[in-house]
C-alpha positions as CSV (number, residue, x, y, z in Angstrom):
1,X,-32.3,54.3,213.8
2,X,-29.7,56.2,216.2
3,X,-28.6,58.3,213.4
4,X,-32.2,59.5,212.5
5,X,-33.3,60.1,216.7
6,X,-29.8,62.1,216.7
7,X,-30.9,64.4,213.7
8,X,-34.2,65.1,214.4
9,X,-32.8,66.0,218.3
10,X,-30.8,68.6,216.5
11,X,-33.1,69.7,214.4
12,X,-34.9,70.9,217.6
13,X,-31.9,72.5,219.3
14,X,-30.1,74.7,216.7
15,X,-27.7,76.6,218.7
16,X,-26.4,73.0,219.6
17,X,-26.0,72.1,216.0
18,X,-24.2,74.8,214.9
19,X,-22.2,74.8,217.3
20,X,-21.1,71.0,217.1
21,X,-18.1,72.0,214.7
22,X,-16.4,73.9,217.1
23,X,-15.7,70.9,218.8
24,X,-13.4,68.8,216.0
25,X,-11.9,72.6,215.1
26,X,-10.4,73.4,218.9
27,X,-9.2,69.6,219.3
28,X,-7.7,69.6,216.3
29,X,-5.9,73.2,217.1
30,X,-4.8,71.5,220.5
31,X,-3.3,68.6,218.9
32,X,-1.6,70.2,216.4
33,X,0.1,73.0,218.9
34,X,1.5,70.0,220.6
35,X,2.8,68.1,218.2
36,X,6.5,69.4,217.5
37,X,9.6,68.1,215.8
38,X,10.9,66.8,219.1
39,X,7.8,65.2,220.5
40,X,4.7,66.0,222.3
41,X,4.5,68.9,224.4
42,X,2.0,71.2,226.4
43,X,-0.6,73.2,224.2
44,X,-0.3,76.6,223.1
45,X,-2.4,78.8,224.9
46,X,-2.4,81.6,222.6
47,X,-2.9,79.5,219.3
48,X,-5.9,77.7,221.2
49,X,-7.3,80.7,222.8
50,X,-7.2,82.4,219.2
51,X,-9.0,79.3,217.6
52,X,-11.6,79.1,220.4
53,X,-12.2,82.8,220.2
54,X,-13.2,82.5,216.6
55,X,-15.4,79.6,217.2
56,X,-17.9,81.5,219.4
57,X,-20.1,82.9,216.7
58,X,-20.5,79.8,214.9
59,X,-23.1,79.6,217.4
60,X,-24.9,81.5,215.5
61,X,-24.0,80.4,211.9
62,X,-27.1,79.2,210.5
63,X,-29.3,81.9,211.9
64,X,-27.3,84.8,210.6
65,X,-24.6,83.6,208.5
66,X,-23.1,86.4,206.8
67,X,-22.3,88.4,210.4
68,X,-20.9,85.0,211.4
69,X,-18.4,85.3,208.6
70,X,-17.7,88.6,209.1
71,X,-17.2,87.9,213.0
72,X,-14.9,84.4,212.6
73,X,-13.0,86.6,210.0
74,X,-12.5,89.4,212.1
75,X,-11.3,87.0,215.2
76,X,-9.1,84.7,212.6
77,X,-7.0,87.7,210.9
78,X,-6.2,89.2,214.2
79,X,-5.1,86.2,215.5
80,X,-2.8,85.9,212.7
81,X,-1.4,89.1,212.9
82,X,-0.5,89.4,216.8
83,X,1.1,85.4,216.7
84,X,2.8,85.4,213.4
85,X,5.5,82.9,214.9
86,X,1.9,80.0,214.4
87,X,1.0,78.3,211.3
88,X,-2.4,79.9,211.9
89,X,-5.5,78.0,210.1
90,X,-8.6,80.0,209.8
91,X,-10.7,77.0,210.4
92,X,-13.8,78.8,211.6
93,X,-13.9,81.3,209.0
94,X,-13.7,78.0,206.8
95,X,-17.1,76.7,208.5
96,X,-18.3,79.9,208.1
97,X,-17.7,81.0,204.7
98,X,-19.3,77.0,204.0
99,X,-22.6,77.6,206.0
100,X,-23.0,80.9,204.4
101,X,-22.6,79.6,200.8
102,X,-25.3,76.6,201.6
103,X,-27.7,78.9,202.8
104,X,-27.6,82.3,200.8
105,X,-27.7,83.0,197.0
106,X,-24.3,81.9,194.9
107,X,-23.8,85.9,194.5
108,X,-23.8,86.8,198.1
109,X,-21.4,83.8,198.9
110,X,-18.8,84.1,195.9
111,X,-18.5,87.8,196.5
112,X,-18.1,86.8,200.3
113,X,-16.0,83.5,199.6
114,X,-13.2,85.8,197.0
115,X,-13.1,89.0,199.6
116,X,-12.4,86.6,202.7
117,X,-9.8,84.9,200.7
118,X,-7.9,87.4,199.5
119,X,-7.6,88.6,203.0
120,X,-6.4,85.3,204.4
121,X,-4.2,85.4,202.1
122,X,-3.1,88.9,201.8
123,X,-2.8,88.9,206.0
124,X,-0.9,86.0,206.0
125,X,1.8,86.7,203.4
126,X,2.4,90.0,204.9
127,X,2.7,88.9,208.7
128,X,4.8,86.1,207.5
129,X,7.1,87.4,205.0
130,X,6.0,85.5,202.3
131,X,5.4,85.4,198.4
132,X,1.3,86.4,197.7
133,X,1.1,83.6,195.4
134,X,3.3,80.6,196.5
135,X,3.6,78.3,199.7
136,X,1.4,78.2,202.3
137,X,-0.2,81.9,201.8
138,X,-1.6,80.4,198.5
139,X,-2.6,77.1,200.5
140,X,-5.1,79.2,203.0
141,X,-6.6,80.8,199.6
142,X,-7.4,77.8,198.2
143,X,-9.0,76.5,201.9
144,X,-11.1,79.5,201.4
145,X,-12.4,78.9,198.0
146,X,-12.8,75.2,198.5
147,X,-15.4,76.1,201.7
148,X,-17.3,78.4,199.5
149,X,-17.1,75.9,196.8
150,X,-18.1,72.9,198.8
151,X,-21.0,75.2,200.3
152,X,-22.1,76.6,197.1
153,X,-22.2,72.5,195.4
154,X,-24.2,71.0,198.5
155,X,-26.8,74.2,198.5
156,X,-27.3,73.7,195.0
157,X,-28.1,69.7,195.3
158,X,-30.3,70.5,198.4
159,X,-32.0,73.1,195.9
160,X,-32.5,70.5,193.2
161,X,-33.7,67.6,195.6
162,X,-36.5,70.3,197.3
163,X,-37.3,70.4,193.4
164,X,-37.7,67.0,192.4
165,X,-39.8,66.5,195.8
166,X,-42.2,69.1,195.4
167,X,-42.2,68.2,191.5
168,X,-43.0,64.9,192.9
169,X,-45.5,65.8,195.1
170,X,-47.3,67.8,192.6
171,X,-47.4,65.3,190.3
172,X,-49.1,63.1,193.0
173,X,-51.6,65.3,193.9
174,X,-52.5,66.0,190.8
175,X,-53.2,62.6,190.0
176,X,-55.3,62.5,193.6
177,X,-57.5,65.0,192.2
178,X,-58.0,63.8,188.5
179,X,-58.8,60.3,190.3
180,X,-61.2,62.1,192.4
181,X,-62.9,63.9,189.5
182,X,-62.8,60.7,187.2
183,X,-65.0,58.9,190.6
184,X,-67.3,62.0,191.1
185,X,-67.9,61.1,187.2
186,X,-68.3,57.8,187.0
187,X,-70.5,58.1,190.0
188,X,-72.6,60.4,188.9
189,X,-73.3,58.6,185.1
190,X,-73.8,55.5,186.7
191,X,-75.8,56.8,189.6
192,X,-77.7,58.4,186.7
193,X,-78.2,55.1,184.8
194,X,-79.3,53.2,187.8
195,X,-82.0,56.0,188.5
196,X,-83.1,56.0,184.3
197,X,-83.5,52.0,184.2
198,X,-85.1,51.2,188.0
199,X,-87.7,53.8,187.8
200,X,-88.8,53.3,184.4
201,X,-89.2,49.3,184.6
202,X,-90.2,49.4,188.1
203,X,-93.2,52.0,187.1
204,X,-94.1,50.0,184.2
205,X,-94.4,47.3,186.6
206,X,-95.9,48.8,188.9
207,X,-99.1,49.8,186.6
208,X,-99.1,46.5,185.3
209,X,-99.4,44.9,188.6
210,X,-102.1,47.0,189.3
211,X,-103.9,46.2,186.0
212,X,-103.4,42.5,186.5
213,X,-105.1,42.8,190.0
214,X,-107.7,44.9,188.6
215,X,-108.8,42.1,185.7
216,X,-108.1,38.7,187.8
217,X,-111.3,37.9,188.7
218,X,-113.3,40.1,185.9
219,X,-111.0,39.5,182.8
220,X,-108.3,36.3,183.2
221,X,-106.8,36.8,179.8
222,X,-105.9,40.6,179.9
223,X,-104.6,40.0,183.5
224,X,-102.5,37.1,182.1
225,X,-100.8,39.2,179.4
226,X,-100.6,41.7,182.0
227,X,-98.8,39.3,184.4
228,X,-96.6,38.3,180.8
229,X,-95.6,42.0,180.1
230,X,-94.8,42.4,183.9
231,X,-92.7,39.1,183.5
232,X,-90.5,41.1,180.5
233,X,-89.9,44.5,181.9
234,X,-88.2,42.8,184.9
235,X,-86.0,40.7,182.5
236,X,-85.6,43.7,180.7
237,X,-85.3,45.6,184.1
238,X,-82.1,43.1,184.9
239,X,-80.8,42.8,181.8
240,X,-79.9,47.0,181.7
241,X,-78.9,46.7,185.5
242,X,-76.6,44.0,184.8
243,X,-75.2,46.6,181.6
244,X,-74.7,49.1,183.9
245,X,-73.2,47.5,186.8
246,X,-71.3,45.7,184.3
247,X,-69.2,49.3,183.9
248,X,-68.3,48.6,187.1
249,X,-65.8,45.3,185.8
250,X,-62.8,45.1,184.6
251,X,-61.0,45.2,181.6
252,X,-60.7,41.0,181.7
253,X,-63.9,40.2,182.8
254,X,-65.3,37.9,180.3
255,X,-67.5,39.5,178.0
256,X,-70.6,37.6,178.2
257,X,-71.0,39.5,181.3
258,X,-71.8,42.9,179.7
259,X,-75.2,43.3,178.0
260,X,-75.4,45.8,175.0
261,X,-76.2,49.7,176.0
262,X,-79.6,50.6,174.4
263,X,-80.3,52.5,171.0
264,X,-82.6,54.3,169.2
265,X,-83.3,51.0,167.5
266,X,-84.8,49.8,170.9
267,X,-87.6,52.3,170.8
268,X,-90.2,50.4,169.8
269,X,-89.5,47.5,172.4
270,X,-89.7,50.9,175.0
271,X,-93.0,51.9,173.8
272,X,-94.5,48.6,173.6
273,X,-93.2,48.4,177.4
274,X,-95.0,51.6,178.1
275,X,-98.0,50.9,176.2
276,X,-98.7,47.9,178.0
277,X,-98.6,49.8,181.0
278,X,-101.5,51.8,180.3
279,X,-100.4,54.3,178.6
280,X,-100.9,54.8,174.8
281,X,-97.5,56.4,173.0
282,X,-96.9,57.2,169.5
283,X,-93.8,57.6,167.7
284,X,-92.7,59.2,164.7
285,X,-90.0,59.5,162.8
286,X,-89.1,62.7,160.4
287,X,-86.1,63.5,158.2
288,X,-83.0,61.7,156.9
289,X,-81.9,59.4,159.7
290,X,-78.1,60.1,160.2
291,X,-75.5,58.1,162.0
292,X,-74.9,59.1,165.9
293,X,-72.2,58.9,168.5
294,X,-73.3,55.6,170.8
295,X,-72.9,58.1,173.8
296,X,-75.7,60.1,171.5
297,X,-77.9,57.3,170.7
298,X,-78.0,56.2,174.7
299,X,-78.5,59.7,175.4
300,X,-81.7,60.0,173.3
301,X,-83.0,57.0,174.4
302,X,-82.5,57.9,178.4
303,X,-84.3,61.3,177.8
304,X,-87.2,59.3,175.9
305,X,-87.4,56.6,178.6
306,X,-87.5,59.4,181.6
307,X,-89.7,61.6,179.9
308,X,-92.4,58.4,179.6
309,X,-91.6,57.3,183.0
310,X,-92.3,60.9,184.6
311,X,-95.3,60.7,182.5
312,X,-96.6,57.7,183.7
313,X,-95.9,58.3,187.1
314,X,-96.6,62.2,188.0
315,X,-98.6,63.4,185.0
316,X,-102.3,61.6,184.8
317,X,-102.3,61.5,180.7
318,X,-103.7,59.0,178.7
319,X,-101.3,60.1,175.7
320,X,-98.3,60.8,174.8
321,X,-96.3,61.4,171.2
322,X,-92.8,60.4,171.0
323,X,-91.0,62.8,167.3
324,X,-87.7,62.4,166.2
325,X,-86.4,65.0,163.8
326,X,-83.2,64.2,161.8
327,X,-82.2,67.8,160.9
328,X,-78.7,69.2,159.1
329,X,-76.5,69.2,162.0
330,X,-78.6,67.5,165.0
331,X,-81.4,65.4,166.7
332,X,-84.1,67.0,168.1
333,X,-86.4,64.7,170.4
334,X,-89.7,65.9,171.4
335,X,-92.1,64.1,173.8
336,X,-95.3,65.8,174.8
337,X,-98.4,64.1,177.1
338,X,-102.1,65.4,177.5
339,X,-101.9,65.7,181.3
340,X,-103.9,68.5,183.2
341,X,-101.6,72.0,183.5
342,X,-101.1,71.4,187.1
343,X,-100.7,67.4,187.9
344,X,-100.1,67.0,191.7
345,X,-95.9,66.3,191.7
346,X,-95.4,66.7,188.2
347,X,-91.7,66.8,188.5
348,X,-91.5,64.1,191.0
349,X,-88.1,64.7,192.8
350,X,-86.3,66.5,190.1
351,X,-83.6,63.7,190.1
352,X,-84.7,62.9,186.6
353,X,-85.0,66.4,184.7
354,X,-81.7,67.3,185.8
355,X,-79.7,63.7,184.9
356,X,-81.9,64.7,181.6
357,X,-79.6,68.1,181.1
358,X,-76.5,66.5,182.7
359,X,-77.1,63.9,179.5
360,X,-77.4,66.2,177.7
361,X,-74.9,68.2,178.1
362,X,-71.9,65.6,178.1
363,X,-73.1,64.9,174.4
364,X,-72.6,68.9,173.5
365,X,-76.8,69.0,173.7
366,X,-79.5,71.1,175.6
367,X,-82.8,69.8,177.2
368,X,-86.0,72.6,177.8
369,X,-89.2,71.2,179.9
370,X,-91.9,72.7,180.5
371,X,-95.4,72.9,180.4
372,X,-97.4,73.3,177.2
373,X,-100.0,76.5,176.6
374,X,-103.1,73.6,176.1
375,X,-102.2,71.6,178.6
376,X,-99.9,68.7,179.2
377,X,-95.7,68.6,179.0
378,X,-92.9,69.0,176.8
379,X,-89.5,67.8,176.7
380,X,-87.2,69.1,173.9
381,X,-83.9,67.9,173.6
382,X,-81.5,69.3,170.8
383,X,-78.7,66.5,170.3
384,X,-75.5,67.2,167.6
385,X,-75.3,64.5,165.1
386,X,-72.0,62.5,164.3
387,X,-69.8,63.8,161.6
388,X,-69.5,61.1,160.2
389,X,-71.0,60.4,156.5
390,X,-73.9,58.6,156.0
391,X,-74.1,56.2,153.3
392,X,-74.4,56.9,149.7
C-alpha cells in the first residue's frame, strides 16, 4: 500500500522523480573517494563536485532526455579530463543514456548509446595512458552499452504490456458492444412478439365479450359459444406468452416449459379464432407448398395474425381473404379486407406495420401496405423459401 501511495506521489512531482537518482549516484561517489588502501579518509572534493555537477540535468531527464545526455556527457568527460589522477565513473551519463533509451525510438538511443561510449572510452584511455581496448577504458564502454541496453529492453517490454492492455481492452469493449446489440435484439423480437400475441387474442376477446353481452339475454346459446371461444383465445393467449417468455430461460430449464412457436399449419385454428370474433376470413392456398425456414413459417404467420388483428380493430370490414402463393423462389402472403378507404385510425399506432417489415426483413423478405383502389387494405409480404428440396 506504501509502495503504490509513494508512486502515484511521484507521478505528480516529476522533477522529484527524476531527480531521485542523483541521490544513490553522489553517495556512492562520496564513499568511494574515501575509501583508500590505508583506511577511511575525508572526501574528495573535486571527484564529488565533478559527480554532483553532472547530476544537475538529470533533473530534467524524462522531459528532455536527449539534451540531458548530451549535458551529463559534456560535465562527465570534462571531469575526466582535468582529474585524470580519479578512477572517474560517468555514472550520470549512465542514468542518462538509460532514460533516453526507455523513452525514445531504439535508433535515436543506439546511435546516442555507441557515440557516448566511444567517447568515454576514447577520453578515458587518452587522459589515462591506457590501451583503447583493454582494462578499465573497455570497462566504462561496456557501462555505456549496458545503460543503453538495459534502457532499450525495459522500453521495449513497457511497449509490449501498453499492447497487450489496450489489445485487452479492445477485446473487452468489443464484447460490451456485441452484448449490447445482441439485447437491443433480443429486445426488440421479443418486444415484437409480445405486441403480435397480446393484441391479437386480446382483440379477439375483446369482440367476443362484446358479442356475448350483446346475446345474454336475447340468444343464451350463441352467447355461450361466445363465452367458449373467449375461454380458448385466452388459453391460447397464455400458451404463446408462455412460448415467448419462455426465450427468456435458460439453456437447462426443463423443456416442458417451452410451448411450440406457431406455423403455417396453425392457420386455420387463427382464422377460426378470428371468425368467431365477428369477422368472416377466407383462406386459400395456391401453388406447390415448399418447405420453409421456422424463422419463415413464424414470420408468415405474425404478418397474417397482425394484418387480421389491425383489421378487426381499426378497419370496420366484415371480410377479409387470407392467399398464400407458393412460387419458384418465395412466399407471397396477401391479406386484403372490405373496409371503407378512410377507416378512422386505420393504422392504429404503427407499432404493428413496422414489427411487420422488421419481420420481414430478418427473414431476407419485404412487406408493402396500403390501401386498395376499391376500397379496403392490402398487406403483401414477399418471403424467400428454404433451399432445401422438397420431397419427391
Amino acid at each position: 500500500m506504501q509502495v503504490t501511495v509513494m508512486r502515484r506521489w511521484l507521478a505528480h512531482h516529476a522533477r522529484i522523480r527524476d531527480a531521485l537518482p542523483a541521490v544513490p549516484v553522489v553517495l556512492v561517489a562520496v564513499a568511494a573517494t574515501a575509501a583508500g588502501t590505508s583506511g577511511w579518509h575525508a572526501p574528495r572534493a573535486t571527484w564529488v563536485a565533478w559527480t554532483a555537477l553532472s547530476c544537475v540535468p538529470l533533473v530534467f531527464r524524462s522531459r528532455w532526455p536527449l539534451p540531458v545526455v548530451v549535458l551529463t556527457l559534456a560535465v562527465d568527460l570534462t571531469g575526466m579530463a582535468l582529474a585524470p589522477d580519479h578512477a572517474f565513473t560517468p555514472a550520470a551519463s549512465l542514468v542518462a543514456l538509460y532514460t533516453l533509451a526507455t523513452r525514445s525510438d531504439r535508433r535515436t538511443a543506439w546511435i546516442t548509446g555507441v557515440t557516448a561510449s566511444v567517447a568515454i572510452t576514447g577520453v578515458y584511455a587518452a587522459t589515462h595512458h591506457e590501451p583503447l581496448l583493454v582494462g578499465t577504458s573497455l570497462l566504462r564502454f561496456d557501462f555505456a552499452i549496458a545503460a543503453t541496453a538495459l534502457g532499450d529492453a525495459v522500453r521495449s517490454r513497457r511497449r509490449h504490456l501498453a499492447q497487450v492492455e489496450a489489445r485487452a481492452e479492445s477485446a473487452e469493449r468489443t464484447r460490451e458492444e456485441e452484448a449490447r446489440r445482441r439485447v437491443t435484439e433480443e429486445r426488440v423480437r421479443i418486444a415484437r412478439e409480445l405486441h403480435d400475441v397480446v393484441a391479437h387474442h386480446i382483440t379477439l376477446v375483446n369482440a367476443q365479450a362484446g358479442v356475448a353481452h350483446h346475446l345474454m339475454r336475447t340468444d343464451p346459446d350463441r352467447a355461450y359459444e361466445a363465452l367458449a371461444h373467449i375461454k380458448d383465445n385466452s388459453r391460447a393467449a397464455l400458451d404463446e406468452l408462455r412460448a415467448t417468455v419462455g426465450l427468456l430461460r435458460q439453456s437447462d430449464d426443463a423443456p416442458g416449459s417451452r410451448a411450440p412457436i406457431p406455423r403455417l399449419a396453425d392457420l386455420d385454428a387463427l382464422v377460426s379464432g378470428v371468425r368467431s370474433g365477428g369477422l368472416y376470413v377466407s383462406l386459400s392456398r395456391t401453388g406447390v407448398p415448399r418447405p420453409l425456414a421456422p424463422s419463415t413459417e413464424l414470420t408468415a404467420y405474425r404478418i397474417i395474425q397482425e394484418a387480421l388483428t389491425n383489421t378487426h380493430k381499426h378497419a370496420r370490414a366484415a371480410h377479409a381473404e387470407v392467399a398464400l402463393e407458393y412460387g419458384v423462389t418465395a412466399l407471397r402472403v396477401t391479406i386484403t379486407d372490405d373496409g371503407p378507404p378512410h377507416a378512422p385510425k386505420r393504422l392504429g399506432t404503427g407499432h404493428g406495420l413496422i414489427g411487420m417489415r422488421e419481420r420481414a426483413t430478418a427473414v431476407g423478405g419485404t412487406v408493402t401496405t396500403g390501401p386498395r383502389p376499391e376500397g379496403g387494405f392490402r398487406v403483401v409480404a414477399e418471403l424467400p423459401l428454404s433451399l432445401t428440396p422438397g420431397p419427391a
